[in-house]
C-alpha positions, -999 to +999 in steps of 0.1 A: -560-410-228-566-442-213-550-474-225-574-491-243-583-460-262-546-456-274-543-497-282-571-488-307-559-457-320-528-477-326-545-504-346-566-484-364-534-462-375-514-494-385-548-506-409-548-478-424-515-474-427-511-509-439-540-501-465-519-474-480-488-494-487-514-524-499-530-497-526-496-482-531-477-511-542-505-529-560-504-559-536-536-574-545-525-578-581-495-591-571-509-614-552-537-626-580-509-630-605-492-657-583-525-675-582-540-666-616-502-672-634-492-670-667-466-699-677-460-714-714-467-683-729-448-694-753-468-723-766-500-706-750-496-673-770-481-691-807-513-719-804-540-697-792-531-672-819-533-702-846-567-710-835-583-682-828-584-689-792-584-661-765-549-672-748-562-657-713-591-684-719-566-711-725-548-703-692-579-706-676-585-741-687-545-749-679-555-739-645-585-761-637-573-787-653-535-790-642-525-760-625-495-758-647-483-790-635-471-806-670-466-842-659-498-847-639-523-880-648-557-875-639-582-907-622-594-914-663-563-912-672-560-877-686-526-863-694-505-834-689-515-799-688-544-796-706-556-832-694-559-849-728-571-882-732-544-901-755-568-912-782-583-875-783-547-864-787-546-891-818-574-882-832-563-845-832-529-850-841-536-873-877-561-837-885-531-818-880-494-817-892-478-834-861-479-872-862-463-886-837-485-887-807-474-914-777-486-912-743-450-901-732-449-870-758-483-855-741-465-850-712-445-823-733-459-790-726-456-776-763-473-807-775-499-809-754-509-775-754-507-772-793-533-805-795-549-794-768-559-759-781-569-775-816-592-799-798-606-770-776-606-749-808-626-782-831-654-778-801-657-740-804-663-748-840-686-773-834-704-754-809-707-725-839-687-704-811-704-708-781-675-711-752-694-725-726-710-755-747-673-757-757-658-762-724-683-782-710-679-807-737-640-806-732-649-817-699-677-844-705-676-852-740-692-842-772-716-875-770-729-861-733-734-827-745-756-831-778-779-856-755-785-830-730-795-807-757-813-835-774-832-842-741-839-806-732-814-807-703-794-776-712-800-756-741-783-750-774-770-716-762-758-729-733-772-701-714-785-729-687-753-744-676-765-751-644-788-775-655-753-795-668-767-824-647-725-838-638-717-820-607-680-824-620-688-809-655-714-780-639-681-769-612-661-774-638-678-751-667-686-724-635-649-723-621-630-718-657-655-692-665-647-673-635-609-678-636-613-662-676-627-634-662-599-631-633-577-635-661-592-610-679-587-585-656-556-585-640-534-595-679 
């Protein structure tokens, strides 16, 4: 056998070899459940459950919008892991039993996840259940939305979402979509 023939043998051999152990040991969900993770489970799970919110969905939006990094400010001004505003937080906070919202407290993971859930939870609602209306109003504003749809830009069923004419909002809306479905699968 000549040399080259045998260097191939050998690599073909080691892929499949290294296929097996892949397959074997589940590397490739390993792998997706570092990048796809599941942290604050404990807020996540209590909130999510309170609203009537599917948690994987929640982790989804945690991900886009702070890759679970809890004291991250955004451009806008955005806060924590959920990227609330501070006057959204307010405004969600006086509908609900906590009170005592202050810029500093959003960067608390438990409070910023519970008030961001129940504002994620209030556009579900508004949007009579419709996720993807929901989330792209988390991300550009209820005002933005309901003039699309006014103007015939996107539809009521948001079944058009890539007419969502912010490039921000339309990448947005796509990417947490696709994450909930990663999430789905692999949790």
């Amino acid at each position: 056998m000549k040399k080259t023939h045998r260097t191939i043998l050998m690599i073909v051999i080691i892929l499949i070899v290294l296929l097996f152990i892949f397959k074997l040991f589940n590397i490739q969900n390993i792998i997706l459940k570092i990048i796809y993770p599941i942290k604050y489970s404990e807020y996540v799970d209590k909130y999510s459950y309170e609203n009537n919110i599917d948690r994987l969905l929640i982790y989804a939006i945690i991900k886009a919008e702070s890759n679970f990094e809890p004291n991250i400010v955004s451009n806008s001004g955005a806060i924590g892991l959920m990227q609330l505003m501070e006057n959204t937080a307010k405004e969600i906070a006086l509908k609900s039993a906590y009170k005592d919202v202050t810029k500093e407290s959003l960067f608390t993971p438990e409070i910023n996840i519970m008030l961001g859930i129940k504002y994620f939870s209030s556009l579900v609602s508004y949007y009579n259940g419709n996720i993807s209306l929901a989330l792209t109003a988390y991300n550009a504003g209820i005002g933005n939305v309901s003039k699309w749809i006014k103007n015939g830009i996107i539809r009521d069923d948001g079944k058009d979402l890539e007419n969502i004419p912010f490039k921000e909002t339309n990448t947005y809306v796509r990417k947490i979509l696709r994450d909930y479905q990663i999430y789905q699968e692999i949790y």
